[in-house]
C-alpha positions in Angstrom: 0.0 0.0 0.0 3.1 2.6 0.8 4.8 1.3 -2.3 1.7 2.7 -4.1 1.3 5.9 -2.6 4.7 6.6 -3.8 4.3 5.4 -7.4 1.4 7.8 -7.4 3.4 10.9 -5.8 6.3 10.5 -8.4 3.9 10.5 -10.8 2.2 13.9 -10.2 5.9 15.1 -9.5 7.5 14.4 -12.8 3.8 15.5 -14.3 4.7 18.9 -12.6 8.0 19.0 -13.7 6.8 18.4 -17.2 4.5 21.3 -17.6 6.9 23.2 -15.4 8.9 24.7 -18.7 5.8 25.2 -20.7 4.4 27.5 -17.7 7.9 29.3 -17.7 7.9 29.9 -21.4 4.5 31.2 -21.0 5.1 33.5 -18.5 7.8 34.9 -20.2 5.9 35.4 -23.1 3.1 36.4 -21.1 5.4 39.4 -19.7 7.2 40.5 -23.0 3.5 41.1 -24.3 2.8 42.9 -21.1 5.6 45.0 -21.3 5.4 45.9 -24.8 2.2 47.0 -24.5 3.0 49.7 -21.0 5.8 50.7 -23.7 3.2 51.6 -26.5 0.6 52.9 -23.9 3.8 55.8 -22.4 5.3 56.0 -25.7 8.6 54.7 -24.9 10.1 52.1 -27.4 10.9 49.1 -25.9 14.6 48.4 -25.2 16.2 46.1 -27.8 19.4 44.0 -27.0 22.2 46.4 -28.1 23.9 45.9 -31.4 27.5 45.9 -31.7 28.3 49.1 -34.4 29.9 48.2 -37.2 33.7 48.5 -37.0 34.7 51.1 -39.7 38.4 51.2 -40.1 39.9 54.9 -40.6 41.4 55.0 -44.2 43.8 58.0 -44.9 42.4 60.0 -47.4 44.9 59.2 -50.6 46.7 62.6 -51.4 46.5 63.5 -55.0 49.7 65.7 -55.9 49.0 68.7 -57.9 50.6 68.6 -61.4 53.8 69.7 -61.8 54.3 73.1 -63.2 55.7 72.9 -66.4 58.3 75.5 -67.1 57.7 78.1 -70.2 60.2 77.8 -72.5 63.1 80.8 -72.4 62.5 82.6 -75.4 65.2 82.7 -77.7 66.9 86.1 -78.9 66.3 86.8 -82.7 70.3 87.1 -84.0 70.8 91.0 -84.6 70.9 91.5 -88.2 74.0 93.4 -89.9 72.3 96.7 -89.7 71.9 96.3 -86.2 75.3 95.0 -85.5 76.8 98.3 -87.6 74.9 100.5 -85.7 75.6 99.6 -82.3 79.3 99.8 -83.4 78.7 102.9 -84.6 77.3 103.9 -81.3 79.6 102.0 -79.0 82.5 103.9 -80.8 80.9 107.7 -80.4 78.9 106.9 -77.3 75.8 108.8 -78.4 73.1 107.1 -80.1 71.7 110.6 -80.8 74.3 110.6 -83.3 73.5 107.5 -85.0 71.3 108.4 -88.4 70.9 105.2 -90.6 72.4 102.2 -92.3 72.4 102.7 -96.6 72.3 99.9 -98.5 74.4 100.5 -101.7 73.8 98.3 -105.0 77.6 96.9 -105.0 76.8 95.3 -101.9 78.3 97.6 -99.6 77.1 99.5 -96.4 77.6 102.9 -95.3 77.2 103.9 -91.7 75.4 107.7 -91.7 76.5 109.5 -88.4 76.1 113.3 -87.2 79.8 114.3 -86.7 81.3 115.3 -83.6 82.4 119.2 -83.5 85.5 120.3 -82.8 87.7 123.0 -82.6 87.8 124.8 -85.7 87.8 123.1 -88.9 90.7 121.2 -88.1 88.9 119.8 -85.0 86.1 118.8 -86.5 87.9 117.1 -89.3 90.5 115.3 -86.8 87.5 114.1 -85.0 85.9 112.5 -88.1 88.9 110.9 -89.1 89.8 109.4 -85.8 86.1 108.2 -85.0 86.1 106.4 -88.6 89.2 104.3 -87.6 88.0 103.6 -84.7 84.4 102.5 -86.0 86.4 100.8 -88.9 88.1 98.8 -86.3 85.3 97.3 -85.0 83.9 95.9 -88.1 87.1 94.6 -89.0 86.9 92.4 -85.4 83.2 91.7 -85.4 82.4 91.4 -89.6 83.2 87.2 -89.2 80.0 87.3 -87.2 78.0 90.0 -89.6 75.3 87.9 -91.2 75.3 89.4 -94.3 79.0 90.3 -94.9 78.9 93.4 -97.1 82.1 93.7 -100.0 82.6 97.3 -98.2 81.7 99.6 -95.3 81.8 103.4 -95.3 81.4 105.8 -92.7 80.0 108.8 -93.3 79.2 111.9 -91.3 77.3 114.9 -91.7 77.4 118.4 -89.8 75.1 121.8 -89.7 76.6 123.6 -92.4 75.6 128.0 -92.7 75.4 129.0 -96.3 76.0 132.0 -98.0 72.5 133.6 -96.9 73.0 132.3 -93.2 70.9 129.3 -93.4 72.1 125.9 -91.3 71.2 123.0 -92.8 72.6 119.7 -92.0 74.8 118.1 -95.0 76.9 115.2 -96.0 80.7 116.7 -95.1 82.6 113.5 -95.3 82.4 109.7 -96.8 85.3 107.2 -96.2 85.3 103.4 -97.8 87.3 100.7 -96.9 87.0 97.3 -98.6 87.6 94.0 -96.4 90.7 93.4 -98.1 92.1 96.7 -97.3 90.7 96.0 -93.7 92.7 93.1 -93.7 96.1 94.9 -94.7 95.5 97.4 -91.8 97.4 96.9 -88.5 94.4 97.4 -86.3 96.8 97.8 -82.8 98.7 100.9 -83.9 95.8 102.9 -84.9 97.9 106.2 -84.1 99.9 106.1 -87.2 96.7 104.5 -90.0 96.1 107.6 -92.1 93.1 106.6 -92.5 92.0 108.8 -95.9 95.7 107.7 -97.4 94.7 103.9 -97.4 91.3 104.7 -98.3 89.4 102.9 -101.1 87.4 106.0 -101.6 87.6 109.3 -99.7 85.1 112.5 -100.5 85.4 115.5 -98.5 82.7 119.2 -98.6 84.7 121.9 -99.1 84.0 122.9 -95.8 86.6 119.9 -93.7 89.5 120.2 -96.5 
């Protein structure tokens, strides 16, 4: 009789223990319902389990390097053309491009450099200057006409002055026109420049009245 008493006790025991998870997982719903709807009821949103935030590794920004700056190119001098190069022997020799008038071209192929003359003292003066300028101008072409582009077959120097006339008029006129060929530039001795008498080795010498 005790035996059966305690068949029938373990029976409503392991019964109990049975519907023991099913009345937990009901109550658990039961109150996640309940809570819920208090949260809807006050407006508060229920709390969810937390999510982990993603993990967003920091990139460096890639630097992009500006362009290199490309260098203009360095213009290149035009070469001075023989004109040019007369003339600024012309002016390097008197030191006053005031003086400088123009570059002739004549039809054998020579040049003549066109200057104002430099007064003197006297006639004398005047024509002493002439002379010794023209040398020295004369010079100069003979060093530098290698690198004249078009190499003329002569140069001449010629110089002009105010000149008063019978009736008292100045008018500026040719005075003076000295030719020297490159060969007879090539005979000269260039370093003793005191002693070249300059209209004696002449190709062609004309004078005005006036410097005689």
């Amino acid at each position: 009789m005790n035996k059966l008493k305690e068949f029938i006790m373990a029976n409503k025991l392991v019964s109990v223990l049975l519907l023991l998870p099913a009345t937990l997982i009901g109550l658990s719903v039961a109150l996640v319902v309940s809570i819920t709807i208090i949260a809807t009821v006050l407006g508060v949103e229920p709390a969810t389990s937390p999510q982990a935030a993603p993990i967003i590794a920091e990139v460096a920004p890639t630097v992009i390097p500006e362009p290199t700056a490309v260098p203009e190119p360095t213009a290149v001098p035009e070469p001075l053309t023989t004109d040019e190069r007369l003339k600024n022997i012309a002016v390097g020799v008197v030191r006053d491009d005031k003086r400088f008038r123009a570059i002739w071209d004549e039809s054998d192929g020579s040049k003549k450099i066109v200057m104002d003359a430099v007064q003197g003292f006297g006639d004398n003066g005047t024509k002493d200057f002439m002379e010794s300028f023209a040398i020295d101008i004369f010079k100069e072409v003979n060093e530098q006409y290698a690198t004249l582009p078009d190499q003329p077959s002569s140069v001449w120097v010629v110089w002009f002055l105010p000149l008063v006339d019978a009736y008292g008029n100045t008018e500026d006129q040719k005075v003076m026109e000295i030719k020297l060929a490159r060969e007879t530039m090539t005979r000269i001795n260039w370093d003793n420049t005191g002693d070249i008498k300059i209209l004696t080795v002449a190709d062609d010498v004309w004078r005005h009245p006036a410097v005689r």
